[in-house]
C-alpha positions as CSV (number, residue, x, y, z in Angstrom):
1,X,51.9,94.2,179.6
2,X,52.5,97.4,180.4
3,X,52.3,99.6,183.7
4,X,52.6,103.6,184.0
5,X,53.1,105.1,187.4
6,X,51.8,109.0,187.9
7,X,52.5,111.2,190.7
8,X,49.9,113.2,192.3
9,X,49.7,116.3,189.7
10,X,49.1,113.5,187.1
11,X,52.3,113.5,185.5
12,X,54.3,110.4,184.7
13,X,57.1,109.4,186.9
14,X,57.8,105.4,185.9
15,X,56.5,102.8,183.3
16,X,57.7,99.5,182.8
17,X,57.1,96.7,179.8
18,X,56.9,93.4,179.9
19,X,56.7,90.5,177.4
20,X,54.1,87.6,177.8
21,X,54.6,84.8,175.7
22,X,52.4,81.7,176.1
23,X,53.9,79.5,173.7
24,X,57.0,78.9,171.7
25,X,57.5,81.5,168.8
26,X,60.5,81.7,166.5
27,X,61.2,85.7,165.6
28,X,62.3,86.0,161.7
29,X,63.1,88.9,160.3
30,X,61.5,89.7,156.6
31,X,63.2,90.7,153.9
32,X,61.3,93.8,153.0
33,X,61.6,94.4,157.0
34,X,65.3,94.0,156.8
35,X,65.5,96.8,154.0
36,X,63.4,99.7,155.2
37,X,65.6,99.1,158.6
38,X,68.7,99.4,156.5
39,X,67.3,102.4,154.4
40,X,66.2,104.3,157.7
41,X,69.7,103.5,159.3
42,X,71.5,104.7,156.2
43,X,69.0,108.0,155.7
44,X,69.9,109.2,159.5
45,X,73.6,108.0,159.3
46,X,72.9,106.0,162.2
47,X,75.6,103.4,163.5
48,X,74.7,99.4,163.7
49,X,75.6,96.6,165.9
50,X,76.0,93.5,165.2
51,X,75.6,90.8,167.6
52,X,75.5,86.6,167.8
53,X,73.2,84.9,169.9
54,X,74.1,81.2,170.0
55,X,70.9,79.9,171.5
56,X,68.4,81.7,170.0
57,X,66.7,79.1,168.8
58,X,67.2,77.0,171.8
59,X,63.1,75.9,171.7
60,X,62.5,75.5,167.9
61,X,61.2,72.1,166.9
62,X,63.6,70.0,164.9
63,X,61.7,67.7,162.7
64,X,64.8,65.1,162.2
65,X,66.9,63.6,164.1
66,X,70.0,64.5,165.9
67,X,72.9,62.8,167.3
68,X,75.3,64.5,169.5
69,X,78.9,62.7,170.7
């Protein structure tokens, strides 16, 4: 969803984004996705991050079961 915010001469002066999900959905990244993002950062030079996210996959359906002590 998206919203724009103009001032009087027509001219934008704030937008905001937001996501709406209406059910669960687990993000994977592609290979061939993976590699045109590596190419483009390595054509530009660009500088990468790297970060862990422990519960990204906090609401993924397990199909077996799981004990925990």
């Amino acid at each position: 969803v998206f919203k724009y915010k103009f001032d009087t001469k027509g001219y934008l002066i704030k937008y905001k984004a937001r996501l709406y999900v209406r059910d669960t959905y687990v993000a994977t990244l592609v290979a061939r996705t993976f590699r045109y993002l590596i190419v483009i950062i390595a054509a530009f030079d660009l500088e990468t991050r790297q970060y862990n996210v422990v519960n990204a996959f906090i609401n993924s359906p397990i199909d077996e079961d799981t004990y925990y002590e």
